[in-house]
C-alpha positions in Angstrom: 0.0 0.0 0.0 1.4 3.5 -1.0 1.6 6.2 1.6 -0.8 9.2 1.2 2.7 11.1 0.2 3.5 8.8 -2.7 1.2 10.2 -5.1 1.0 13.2 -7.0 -2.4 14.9 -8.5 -1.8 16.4 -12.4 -4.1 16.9 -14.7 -4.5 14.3 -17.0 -1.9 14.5 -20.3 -2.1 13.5 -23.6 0.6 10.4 -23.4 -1.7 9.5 -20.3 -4.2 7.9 -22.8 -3.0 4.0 -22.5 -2.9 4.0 -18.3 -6.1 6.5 -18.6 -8.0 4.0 -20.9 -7.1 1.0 -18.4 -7.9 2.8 -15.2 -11.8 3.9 -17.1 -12.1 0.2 -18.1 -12.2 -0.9 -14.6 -14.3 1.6 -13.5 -16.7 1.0 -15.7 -16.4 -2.6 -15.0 -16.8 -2.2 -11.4 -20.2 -0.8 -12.4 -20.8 -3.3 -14.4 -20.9 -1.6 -17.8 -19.0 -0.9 -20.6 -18.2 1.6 -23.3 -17.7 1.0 -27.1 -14.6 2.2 -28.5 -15.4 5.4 -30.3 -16.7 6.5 -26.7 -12.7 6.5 -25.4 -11.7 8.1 -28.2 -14.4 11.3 -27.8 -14.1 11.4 -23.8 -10.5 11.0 -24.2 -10.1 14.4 -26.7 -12.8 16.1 -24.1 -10.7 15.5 -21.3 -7.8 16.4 -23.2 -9.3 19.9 -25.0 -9.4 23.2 -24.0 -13.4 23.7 -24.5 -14.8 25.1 -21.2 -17.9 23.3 -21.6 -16.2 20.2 -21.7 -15.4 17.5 -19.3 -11.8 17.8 -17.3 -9.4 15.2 -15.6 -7.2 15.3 -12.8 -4.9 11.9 -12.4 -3.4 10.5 -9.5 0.0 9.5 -10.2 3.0 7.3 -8.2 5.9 5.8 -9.2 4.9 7.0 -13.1 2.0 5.2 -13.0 -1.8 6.3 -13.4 -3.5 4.9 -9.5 -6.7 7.0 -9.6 -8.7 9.7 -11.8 -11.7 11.9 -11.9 -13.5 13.3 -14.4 -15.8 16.5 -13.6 -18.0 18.8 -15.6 -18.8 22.9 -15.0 -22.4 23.4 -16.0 -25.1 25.8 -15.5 -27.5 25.6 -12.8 -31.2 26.9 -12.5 -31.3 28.6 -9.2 -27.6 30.1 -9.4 -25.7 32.6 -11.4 -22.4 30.8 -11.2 -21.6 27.4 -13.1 -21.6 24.0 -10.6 -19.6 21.1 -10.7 -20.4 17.6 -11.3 -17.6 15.0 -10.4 -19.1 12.1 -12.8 -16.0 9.6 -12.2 -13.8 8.9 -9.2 -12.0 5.7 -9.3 -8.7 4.7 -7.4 -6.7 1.2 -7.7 -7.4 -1.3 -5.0 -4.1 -1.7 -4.5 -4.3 3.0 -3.5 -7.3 2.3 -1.3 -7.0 3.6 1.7 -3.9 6.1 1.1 -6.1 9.1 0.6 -6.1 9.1 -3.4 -9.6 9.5 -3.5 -9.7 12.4 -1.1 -7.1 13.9 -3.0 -8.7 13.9 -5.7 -11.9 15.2 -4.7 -9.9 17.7 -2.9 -8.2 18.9 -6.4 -12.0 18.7 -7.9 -13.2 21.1 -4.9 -9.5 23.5 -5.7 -10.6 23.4 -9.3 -14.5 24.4 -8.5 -13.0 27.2 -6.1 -10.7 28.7 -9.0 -14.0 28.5 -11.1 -16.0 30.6 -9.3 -18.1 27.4 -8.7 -19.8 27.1 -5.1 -21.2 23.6 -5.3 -19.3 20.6 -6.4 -21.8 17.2 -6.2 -21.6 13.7 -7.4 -23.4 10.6 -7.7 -23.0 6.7 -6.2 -24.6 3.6 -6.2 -26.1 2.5 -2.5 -24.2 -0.2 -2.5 -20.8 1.1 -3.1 -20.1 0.7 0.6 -16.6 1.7 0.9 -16.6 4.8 -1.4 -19.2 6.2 0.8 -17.8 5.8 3.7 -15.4 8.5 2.1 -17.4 10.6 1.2 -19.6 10.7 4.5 -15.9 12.4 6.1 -15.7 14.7 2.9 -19.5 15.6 1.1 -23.2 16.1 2.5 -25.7 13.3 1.4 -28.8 14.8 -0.2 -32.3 13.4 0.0 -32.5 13.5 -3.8 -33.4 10.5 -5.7 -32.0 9.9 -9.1 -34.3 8.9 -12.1 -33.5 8.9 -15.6 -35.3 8.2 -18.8 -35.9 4.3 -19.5 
């Protein structure tokens, strides 16, 4: 297990896309779901561009190697003047559980939201993903909302 000073967050880079690719395939596995191809490629140039509108990255690094990412959006809200931000992906190596990767890098999602202008940041989790939770019970505020989406 890494210490919590072992890693370093970066935004993500374009000779990240190999380690990048492998660290989305198993969070999207651990979800049980997949992406085709042509999805990697178009996240991966969002990620990667300088379009405001577009989603950003911030990778956890150690030893040169990619342990943990997130990917978050700046959009408009309703009932504020300022953009929010949505953290759509957090995922961290079992092997960097534990170390405080995950923190971190919600931590460098909150920075990012602060330099923004951005008061809220939020996300999203499945009930059962127990141990992510317990996270972010130390570093967010569970709402009452209820997700539904179209069938």
């Amino acid at each position: 297990m890494n210490k919590p000073d072992t890693f370093l967050i970066r935004p993500l880079r374009p000779d990240d896309r190999e380690c990048w690719a492998a660290l989305w395939t198993a969070y999207l596995e651990f979800y049980e779901t997949s992406v085709e191809p042509e999805i990697y490629d178009s996240t991966f140039a969002r990620l990667i561009g300088d379009d405001p509108q577009d989603f950003s990255c911030f990778v956890a690094e150690s030893g040169n190697k990619l342990i943990g990412l997130t990917h978050f959006l700046f959009h408009r809200h309703g009932w504020k003047v300022e953009n929010v931000c949505y953290l759509q992906d957090l995922y961290a190596t079992p092997e960097s559980r534990g170390t405080g990767v995950g923190r971190a890098l919600i931590e460098a999602v909150y920075a990012a939201a602060d330099t923004a202008g951005a008061p809220s940041v939020y996300w999203l989790t499945q009930d059962f993903n127990e141990t992510a939770r317990k996270l972010y019970d130390r570093i967010g505020v569970k709402t009452p909302f209820i997700k539904y989406s179209r069938p």
